[in-house]
C-alpha positions as CSV (number, residue, x, y, z in Angstrom):
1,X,23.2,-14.0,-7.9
2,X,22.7,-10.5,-8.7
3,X,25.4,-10.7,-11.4
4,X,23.6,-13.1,-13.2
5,X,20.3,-11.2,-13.0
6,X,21.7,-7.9,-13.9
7,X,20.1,-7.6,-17.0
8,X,16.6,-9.5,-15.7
9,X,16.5,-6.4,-13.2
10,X,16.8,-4.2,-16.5
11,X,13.4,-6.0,-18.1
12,X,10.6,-3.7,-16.8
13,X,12.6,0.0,-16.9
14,X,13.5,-1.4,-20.7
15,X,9.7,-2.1,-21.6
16,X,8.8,0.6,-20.0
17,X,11.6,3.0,-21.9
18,X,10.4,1.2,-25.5
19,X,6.8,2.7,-24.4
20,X,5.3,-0.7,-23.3
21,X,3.5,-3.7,-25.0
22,X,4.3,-2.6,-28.6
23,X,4.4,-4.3,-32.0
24,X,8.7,-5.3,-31.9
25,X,9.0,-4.3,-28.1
26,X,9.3,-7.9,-26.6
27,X,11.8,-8.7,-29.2
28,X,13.6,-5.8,-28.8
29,X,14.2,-6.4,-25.1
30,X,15.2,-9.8,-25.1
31,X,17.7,-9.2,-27.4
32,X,18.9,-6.0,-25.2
33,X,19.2,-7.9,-21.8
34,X,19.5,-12.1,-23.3
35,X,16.1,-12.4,-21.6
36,X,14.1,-15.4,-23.9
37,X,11.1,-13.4,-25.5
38,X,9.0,-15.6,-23.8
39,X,9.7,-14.7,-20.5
40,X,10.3,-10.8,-21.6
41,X,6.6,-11.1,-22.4
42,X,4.9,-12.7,-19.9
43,X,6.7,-9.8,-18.0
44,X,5.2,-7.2,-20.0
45,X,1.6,-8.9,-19.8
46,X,1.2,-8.9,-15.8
47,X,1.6,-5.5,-15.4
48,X,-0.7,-3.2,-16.7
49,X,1.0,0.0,-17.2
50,X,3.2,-1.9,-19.3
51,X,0.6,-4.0,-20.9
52,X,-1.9,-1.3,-22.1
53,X,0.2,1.9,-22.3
54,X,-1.9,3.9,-24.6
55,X,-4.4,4.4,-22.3
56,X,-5.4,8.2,-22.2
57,X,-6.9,8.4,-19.7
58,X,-7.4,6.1,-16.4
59,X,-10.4,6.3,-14.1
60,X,-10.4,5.2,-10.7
61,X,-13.1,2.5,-9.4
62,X,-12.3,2.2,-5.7
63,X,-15.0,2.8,-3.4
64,X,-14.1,6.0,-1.9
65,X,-14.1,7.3,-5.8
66,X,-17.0,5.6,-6.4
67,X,-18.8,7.0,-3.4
68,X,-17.2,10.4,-4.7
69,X,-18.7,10.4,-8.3
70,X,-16.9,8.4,-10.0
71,X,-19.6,7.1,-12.2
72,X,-20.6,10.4,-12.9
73,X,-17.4,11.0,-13.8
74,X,-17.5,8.2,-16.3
75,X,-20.4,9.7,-18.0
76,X,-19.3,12.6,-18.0
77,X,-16.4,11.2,-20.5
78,X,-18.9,8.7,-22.3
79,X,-20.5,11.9,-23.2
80,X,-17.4,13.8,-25.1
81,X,-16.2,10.8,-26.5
82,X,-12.7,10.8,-24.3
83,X,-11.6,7.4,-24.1
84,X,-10.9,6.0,-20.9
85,X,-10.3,2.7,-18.7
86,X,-11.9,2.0,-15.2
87,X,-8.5,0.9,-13.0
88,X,-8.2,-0.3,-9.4
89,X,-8.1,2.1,-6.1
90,X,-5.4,5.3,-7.4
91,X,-4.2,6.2,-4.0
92,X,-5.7,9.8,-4.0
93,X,-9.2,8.3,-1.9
94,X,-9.2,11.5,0.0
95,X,-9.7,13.8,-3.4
96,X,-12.5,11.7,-5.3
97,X,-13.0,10.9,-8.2
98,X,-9.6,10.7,-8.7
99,X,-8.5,10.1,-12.8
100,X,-5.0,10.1,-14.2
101,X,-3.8,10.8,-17.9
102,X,-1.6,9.1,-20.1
103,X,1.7,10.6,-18.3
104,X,0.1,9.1,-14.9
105,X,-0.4,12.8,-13.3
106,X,-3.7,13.4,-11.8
107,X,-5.8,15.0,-14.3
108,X,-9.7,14.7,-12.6
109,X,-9.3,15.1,-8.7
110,X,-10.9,17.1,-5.8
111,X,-9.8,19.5,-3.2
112,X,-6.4,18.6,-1.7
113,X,-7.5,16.6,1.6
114,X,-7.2,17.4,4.8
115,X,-4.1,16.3,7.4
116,X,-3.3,17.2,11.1
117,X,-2.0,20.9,11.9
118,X,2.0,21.5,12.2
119,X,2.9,19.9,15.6
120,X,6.7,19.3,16.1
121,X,5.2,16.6,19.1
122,X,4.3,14.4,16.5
123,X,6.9,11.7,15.0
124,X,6.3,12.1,11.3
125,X,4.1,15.9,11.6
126,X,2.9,15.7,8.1
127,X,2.6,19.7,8.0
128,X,5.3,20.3,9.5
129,X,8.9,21.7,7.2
130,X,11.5,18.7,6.9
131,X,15.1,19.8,7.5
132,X,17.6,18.6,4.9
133,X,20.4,18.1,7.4
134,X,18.9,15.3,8.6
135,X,19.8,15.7,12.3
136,X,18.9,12.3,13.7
137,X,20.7,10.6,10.8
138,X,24.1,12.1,12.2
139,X,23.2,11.6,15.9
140,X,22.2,7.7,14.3
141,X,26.0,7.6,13.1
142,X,27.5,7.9,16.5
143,X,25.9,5.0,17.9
144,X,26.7,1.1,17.8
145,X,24.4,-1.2,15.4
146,X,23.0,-1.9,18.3
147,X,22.4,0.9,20.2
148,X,19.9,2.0,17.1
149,X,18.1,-1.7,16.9
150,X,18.0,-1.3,20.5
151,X,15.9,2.2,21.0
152,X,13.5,0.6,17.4
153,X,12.9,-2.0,19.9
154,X,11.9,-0.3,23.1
155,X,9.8,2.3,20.7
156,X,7.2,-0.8,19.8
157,X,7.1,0.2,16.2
158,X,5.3,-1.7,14.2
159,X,5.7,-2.1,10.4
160,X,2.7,0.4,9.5
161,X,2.5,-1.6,5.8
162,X,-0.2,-3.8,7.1
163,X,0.5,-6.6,9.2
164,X,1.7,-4.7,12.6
165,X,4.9,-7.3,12.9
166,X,7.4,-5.4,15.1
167,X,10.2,-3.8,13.1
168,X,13.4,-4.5,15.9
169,X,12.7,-7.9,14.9
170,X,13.4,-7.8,11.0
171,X,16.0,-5.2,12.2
172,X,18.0,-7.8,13.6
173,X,17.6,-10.3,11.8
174,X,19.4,-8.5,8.7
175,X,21.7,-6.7,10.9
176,X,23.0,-9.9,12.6
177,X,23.1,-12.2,9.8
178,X,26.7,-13.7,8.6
179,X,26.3,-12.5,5.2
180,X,28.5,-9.5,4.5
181,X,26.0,-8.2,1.4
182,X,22.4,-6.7,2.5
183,X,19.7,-4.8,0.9
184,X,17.3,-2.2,2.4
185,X,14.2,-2.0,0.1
186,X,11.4,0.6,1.2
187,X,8.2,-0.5,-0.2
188,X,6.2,2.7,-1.4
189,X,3.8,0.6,-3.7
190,X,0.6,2.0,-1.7
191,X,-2.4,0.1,-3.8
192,X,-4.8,-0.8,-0.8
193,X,-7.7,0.9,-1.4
194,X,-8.3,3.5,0.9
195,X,-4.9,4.5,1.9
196,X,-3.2,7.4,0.8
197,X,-1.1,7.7,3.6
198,X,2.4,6.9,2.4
199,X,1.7,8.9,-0.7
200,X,0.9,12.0,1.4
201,X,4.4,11.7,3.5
202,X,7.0,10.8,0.1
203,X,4.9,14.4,-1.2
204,X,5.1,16.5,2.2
205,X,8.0,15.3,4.3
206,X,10.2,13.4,1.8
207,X,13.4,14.2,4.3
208,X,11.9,12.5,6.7
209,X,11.1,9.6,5.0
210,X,14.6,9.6,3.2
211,X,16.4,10.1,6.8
212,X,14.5,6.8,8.5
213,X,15.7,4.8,5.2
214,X,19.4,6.1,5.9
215,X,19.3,5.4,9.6
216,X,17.6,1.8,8.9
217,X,20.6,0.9,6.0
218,X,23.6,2.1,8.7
219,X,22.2,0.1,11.5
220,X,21.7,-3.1,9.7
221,X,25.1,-2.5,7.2
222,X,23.7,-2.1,4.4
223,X,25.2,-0.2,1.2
224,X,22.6,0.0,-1.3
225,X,18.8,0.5,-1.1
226,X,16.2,0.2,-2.8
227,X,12.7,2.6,-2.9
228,X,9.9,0.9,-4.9
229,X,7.1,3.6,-5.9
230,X,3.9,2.9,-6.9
231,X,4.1,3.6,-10.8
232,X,0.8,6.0,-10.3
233,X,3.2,8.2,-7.9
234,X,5.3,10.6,-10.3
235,X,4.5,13.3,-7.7
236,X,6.0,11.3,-4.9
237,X,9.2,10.1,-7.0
238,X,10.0,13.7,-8.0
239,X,9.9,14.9,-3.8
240,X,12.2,11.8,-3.0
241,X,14.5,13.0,-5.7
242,X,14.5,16.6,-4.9
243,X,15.2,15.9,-1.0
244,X,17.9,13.8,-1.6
245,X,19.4,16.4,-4.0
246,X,19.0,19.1,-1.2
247,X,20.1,17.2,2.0
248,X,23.4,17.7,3.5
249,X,24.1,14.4,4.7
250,X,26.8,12.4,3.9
251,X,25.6,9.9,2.0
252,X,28.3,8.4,0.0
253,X,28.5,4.6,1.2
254,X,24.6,4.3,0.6
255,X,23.5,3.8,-3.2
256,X,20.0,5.0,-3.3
257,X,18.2,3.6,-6.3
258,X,14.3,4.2,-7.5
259,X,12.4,1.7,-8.9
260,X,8.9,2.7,-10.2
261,X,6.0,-0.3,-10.0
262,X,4.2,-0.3,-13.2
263,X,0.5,-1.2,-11.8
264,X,0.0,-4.8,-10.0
265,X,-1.5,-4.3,-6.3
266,X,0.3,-7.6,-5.6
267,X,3.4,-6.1,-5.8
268,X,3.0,-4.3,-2.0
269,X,3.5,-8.1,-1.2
270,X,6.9,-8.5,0.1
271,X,8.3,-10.7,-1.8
272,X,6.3,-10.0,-5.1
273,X,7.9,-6.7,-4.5
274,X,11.3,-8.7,-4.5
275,X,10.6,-10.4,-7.6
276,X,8.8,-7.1,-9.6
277,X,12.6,-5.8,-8.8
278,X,14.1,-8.5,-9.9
279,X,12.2,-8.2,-13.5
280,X,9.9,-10.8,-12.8
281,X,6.1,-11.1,-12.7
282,X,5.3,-10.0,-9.4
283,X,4.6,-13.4,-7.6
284,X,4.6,-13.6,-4.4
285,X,7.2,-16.4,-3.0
286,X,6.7,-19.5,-0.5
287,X,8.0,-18.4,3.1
288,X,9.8,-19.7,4.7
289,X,12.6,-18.5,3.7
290,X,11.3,-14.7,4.7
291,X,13.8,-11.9,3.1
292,X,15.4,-11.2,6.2
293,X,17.4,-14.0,5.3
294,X,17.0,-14.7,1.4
295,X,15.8,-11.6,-0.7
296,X,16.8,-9.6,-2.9
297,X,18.9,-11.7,-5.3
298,X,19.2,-14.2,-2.6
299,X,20.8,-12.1,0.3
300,X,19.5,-10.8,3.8
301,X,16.9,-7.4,2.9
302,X,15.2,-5.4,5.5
303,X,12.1,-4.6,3.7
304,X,10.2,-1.6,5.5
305,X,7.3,0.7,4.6
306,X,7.3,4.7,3.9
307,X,5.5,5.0,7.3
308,X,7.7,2.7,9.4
309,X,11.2,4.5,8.2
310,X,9.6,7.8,8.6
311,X,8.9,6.8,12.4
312,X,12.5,6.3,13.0
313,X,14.1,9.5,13.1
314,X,11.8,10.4,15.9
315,X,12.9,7.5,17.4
316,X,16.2,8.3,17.4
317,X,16.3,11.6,18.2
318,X,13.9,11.6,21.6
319,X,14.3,7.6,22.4
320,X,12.0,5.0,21.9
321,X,10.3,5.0,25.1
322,X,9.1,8.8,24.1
323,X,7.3,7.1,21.4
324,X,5.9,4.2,22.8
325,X,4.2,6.5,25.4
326,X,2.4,8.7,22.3
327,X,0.0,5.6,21.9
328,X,-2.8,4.7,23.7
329,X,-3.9,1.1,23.5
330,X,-0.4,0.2,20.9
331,X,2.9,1.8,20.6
332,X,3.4,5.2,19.0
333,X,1.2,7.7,16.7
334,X,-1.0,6.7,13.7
335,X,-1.6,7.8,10.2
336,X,-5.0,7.3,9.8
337,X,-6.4,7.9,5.9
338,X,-10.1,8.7,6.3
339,X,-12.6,9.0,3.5
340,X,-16.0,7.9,1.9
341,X,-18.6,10.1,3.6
342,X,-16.7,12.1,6.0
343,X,-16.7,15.9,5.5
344,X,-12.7,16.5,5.1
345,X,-11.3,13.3,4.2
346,X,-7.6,13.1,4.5
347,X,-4.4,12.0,6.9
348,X,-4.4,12.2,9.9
349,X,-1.5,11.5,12.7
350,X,-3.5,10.1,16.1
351,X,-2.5,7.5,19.0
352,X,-2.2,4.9,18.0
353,X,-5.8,2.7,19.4
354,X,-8.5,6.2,18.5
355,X,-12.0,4.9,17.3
356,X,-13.8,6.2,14.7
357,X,-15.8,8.7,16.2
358,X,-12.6,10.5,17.0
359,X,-11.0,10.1,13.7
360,X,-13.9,11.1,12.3
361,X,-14.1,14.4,14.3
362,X,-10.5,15.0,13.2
363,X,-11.9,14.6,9.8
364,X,-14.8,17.0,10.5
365,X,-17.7,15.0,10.9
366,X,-20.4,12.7,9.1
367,X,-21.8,12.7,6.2
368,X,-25.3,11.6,6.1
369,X,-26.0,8.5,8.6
370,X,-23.1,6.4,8.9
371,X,-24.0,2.6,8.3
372,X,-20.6,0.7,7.9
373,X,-16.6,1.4,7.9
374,X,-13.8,-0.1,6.4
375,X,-11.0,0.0,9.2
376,X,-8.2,-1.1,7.3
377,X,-8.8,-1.1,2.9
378,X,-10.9,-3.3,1.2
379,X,-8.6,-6.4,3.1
380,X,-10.6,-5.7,6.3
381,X,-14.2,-6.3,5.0
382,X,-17.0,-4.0,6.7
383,X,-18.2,-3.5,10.3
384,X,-21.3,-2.1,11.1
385,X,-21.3,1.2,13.6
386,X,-21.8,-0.6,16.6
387,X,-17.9,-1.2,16.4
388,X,-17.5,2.6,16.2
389,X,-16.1,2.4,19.7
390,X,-13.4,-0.3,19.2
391,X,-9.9,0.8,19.2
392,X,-8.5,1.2,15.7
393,X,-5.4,-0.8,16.6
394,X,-3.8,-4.5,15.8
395,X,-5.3,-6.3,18.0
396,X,-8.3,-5.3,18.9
397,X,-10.1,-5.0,15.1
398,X,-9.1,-8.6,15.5
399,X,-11.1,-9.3,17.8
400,X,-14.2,-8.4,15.8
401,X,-13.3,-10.0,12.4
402,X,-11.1,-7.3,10.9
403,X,-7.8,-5.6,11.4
404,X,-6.1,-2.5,11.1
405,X,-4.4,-3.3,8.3
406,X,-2.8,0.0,6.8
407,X,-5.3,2.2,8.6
408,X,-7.6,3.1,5.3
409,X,-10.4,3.6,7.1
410,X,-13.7,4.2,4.7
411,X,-17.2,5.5,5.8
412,X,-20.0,4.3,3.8
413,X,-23.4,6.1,4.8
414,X,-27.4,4.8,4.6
415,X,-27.6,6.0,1.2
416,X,-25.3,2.8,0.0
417,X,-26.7,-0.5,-0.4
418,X,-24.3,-3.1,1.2
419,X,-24.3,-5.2,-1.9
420,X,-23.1,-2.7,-4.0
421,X,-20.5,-1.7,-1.7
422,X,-19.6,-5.4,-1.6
423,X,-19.1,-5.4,-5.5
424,X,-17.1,-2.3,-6.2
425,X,-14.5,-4.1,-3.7
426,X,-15.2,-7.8,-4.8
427,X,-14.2,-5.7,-8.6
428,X,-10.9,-4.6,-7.0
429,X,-9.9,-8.4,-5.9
430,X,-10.8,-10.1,-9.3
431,X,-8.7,-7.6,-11.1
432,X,-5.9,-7.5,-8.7
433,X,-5.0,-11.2,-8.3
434,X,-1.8,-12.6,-9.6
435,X,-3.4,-15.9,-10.8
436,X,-0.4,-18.0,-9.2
437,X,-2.5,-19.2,-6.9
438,X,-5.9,-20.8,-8.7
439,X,-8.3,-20.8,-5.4
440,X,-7.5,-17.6,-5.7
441,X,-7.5,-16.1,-9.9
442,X,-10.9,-18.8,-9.8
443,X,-12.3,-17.9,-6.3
444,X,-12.2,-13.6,-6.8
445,X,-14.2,-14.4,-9.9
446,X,-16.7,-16.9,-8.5
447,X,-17.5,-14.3,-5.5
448,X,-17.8,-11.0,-7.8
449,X,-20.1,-13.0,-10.2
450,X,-22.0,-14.0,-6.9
451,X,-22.9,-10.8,-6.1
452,X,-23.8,-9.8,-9.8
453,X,-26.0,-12.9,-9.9
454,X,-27.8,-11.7,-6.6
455,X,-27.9,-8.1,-7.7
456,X,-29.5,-9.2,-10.8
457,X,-32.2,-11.2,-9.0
458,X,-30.3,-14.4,-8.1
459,X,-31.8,-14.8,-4.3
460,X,-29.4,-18.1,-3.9
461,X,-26.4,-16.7,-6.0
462,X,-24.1,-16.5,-2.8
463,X,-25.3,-19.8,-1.2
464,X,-21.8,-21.6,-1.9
465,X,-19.9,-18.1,-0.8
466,X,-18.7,-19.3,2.3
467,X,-17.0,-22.7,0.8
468,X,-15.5,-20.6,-1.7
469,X,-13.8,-18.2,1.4
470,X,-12.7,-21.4,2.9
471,X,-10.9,-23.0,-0.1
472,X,-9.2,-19.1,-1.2
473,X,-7.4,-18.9,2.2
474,X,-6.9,-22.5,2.7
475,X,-5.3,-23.0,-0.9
476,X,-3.4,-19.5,-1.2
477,X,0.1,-18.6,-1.1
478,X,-0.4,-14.5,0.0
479,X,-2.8,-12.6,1.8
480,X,-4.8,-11.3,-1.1
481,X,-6.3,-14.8,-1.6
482,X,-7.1,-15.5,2.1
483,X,-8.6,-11.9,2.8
484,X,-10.1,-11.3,-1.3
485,X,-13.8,-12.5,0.9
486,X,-13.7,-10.5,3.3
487,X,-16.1,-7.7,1.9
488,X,-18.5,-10.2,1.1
489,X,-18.5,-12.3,4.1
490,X,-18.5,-9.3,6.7
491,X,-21.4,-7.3,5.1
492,X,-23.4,-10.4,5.3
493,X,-22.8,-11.2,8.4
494,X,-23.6,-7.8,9.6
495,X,-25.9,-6.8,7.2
496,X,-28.1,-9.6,6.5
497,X,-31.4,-7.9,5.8
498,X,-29.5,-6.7,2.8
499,X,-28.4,-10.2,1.5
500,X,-31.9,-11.3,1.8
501,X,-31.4,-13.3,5.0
């Protein structure tokens, strides 16, 4: 299987190494790899650093930028005549407003945000110095398979990508399976908006990160990994490749290869991840079956994020029951991304199960009068304060209509009209669907233009809202389809004076 797509996997680094959708590029690339034209440009179309590569220069319209001037910002461009493109959430929401240029390096950003002080107590101590020797990864190599699963499992860890599913599970599943070929893919395409957090550890303690992957592909056997990176990363790309330069470990049974997204949300997705790899469209796939069993060119792949491997080493070296005990309502410690009106937005490493008002005071503070958060991206919708107290965990932001998600917690203050708030993030959905799905390409359309109609005047624009919701996450194959509503439907419910009800 992976013989045969060999030269499919070269599609997207070739497009991207003939400087994108060109005059004579698609051509070009079928005839370097035997892909049919057709299929070389329906590649080059769905992703849009490939698809519209002479952009200059790229403005973020996420809502923590937008709540950080990014309209201003806009202007500010209109008014010297730079060209520029409004683009989905950048993953730098804790330095608003964020642009890039043409190279995908920041150009327009803010302060460097905040993070927790050095504290060698903490798993993944984002301030803290990495050690290229990577001493858990040799204490790792003189235990069983199972010995490592086994400590992964009594830690609790949960994948910290989004949905909180434990890790020893998709551990053992690779690591036990009959087949003697397995992958290890690390998915570093960060695009929730909100959440910076995964960026922040590739760019501060790429070691760590690098010695979780290493211990994760020895316990489960396998000998060649893969680390997608968010194409808007460079600076997180250039840390991985520096660390694994400097470190002393032996790595010579594990091939480590990068593979840079080039702009599709979708792809954080699992198995749209698998098929962006592959040199598809990134489409997510029907599951069952899940890649712990059929992946990466058909074969068994532990798929983990930045977060969850850089937990690991931890792990290892002071036991999983240490870290299970560092939470306080779920296993372990927390990055938290905080921004929007918050006075140092930034990372911050908690227990697991904090509220707001203590991340928050981590972070410094208010801003103004807080009306509404975002506990886990735009995926989680909006709560209003009175759910300030409930623990920023799993299971409990379930229990009020959200979830944790990947912890991209935003603050919106009483200077913010709901609706507005609403669109910016109803914006990011339209533009980010794959279109496999058609409750899904149709529905993110039908619920932005909703909220234009109502913001324009319409006072029954949003009265068929709620069917819409219904037929998106009854009729879609991934999660951006059944949680694309969520913005709208929460600040309704919770802020109906706003909607006109």
């Amino acid at each position: 299987m992976e013989k045969k797509g060999a030269q499919r996997f070269k599609v997207l680094e070739l497009l991207e190494h003939h400087g994108g959708l060109k005059p004579g590029v698609v051509e070009r690339v079928s005839v370097e790899t035997g892909v049919p034209a057709a299929d070389v440009y329906g590649v080059a179309t769905f992703y849009t650093l490939v698809a519209r590569p002479d952009a200059n220069v790229r403005v973020c319209q996420g809502l923590s930028c937008k709540l950080g001037g990014a309209d201003e910002l806009m202007a500010k461009l209109d008014a010297d005549g730079t060209k520029y493109e409004a683009v989905s959430c950048l993953g730098a929401c804790d330095r608003p407003p964020v642009a890039i240029d043409a190279g995908l390096e920041l150009a327009t950003v803010g302060p460097p945000g905040g993070m927790t002080p050095d504290d060698p107590e903490l798993p993944m101590n984002l301030a803290g110095r990495d050690d290229p020797s990577w001493p858990a990864f040799a204490a790792a190599r003189e235990l069983t398979s199972e010995a490592i699963v086994a400590q992964v499992d009594a830690s609790g860890l949960q994948g910290r990508g989004g949905a909180g599913f434990p890790a020893a599970f998709k551990w053992k599943a690779v690591a036990g399976h009959s087949s003697a070929t397995r992958y290890l893919v690390m998915n570093a395409d960060e695009g929730e908006p909100g959440t910076f957090k995964d960026r922040a550890l590739m760019v501060h303690r790429p070691h760590r990160v690098l010695e979780g992957l290493a211990i994760a592909a020895w316990a489960i056997g396998a000998t060649r990994a893969f680390i997608y990176i968010r194409g808007e990363f460079p600076d997180a790309r250039r840390a991985l490749s520096a660390a694994l330069k400097e470190t002393s470990a032996d790595l010579d049974w594990l091939e480590i290869e990068f593979v840079m997204g080039h702009g599709a949300y979708i792809c954080g997705e699992e198995t749209a991840l698998l098929e962006a790899i592959e040199g598809r469209r990134g489409m997510p796939r029907l599951k069952p079956p899940y890649p712990t069993d059929k992946g990466l060119w058909g074969q068994p792949t532990l798929m983990n994020n930045v977060e969850t491997l850089a937990c690991v080493p931890s792990i290892i070296r002071r036991g999983g029951e240490w870290f299970r005990g560092l939470g306080r309502t779920e296993a372990g410690s927390k990055l938290y991304c905080v921004s929007g009106h918050v006075e140092r937005p930034g990372t911050y490493e908690l227990p697991l199960g904090v509220t707001l008002d203590e991340l928050v005071a981590a972070a410094g503070g208010y801003v103004g009068t807080p009306k509404a958060f975002s506990p886990g991206g735009a995926s989680a919708g909006f709560l209003p304060m009175e759910h300030r107290a409930v623990p920023l965990d799993f299971r409990s932001l379930v229990g009020v209509g959200s979830m944790l998600g990947s912890a991209g917690v935003v603050v919106v203050n009483d200077t913010v009209p709901m609706p507005e708030a609403v669109r910016w993030q109803q914006v990011f959905f339209e533009d980010e669907s794959c279109g496999q799905c058609t409750p899904c390409r149709v529905g993110a359309r039908m619920q932005r233009r909703a909220v234009d109609a109502y913001l324009g005047g319409d006072a029954s624009a949003l009265e068929h809202v709620d069917d819409v919701h219904w037929e998106m996450d009854a009729g879609s194959i991934c999660g951006l389809g059944m949680t694309a509503s969520l913005p709208l439907q929460s600040a309704i419910k919770h802020f109906p004076d706003e909607f006109g009800s």
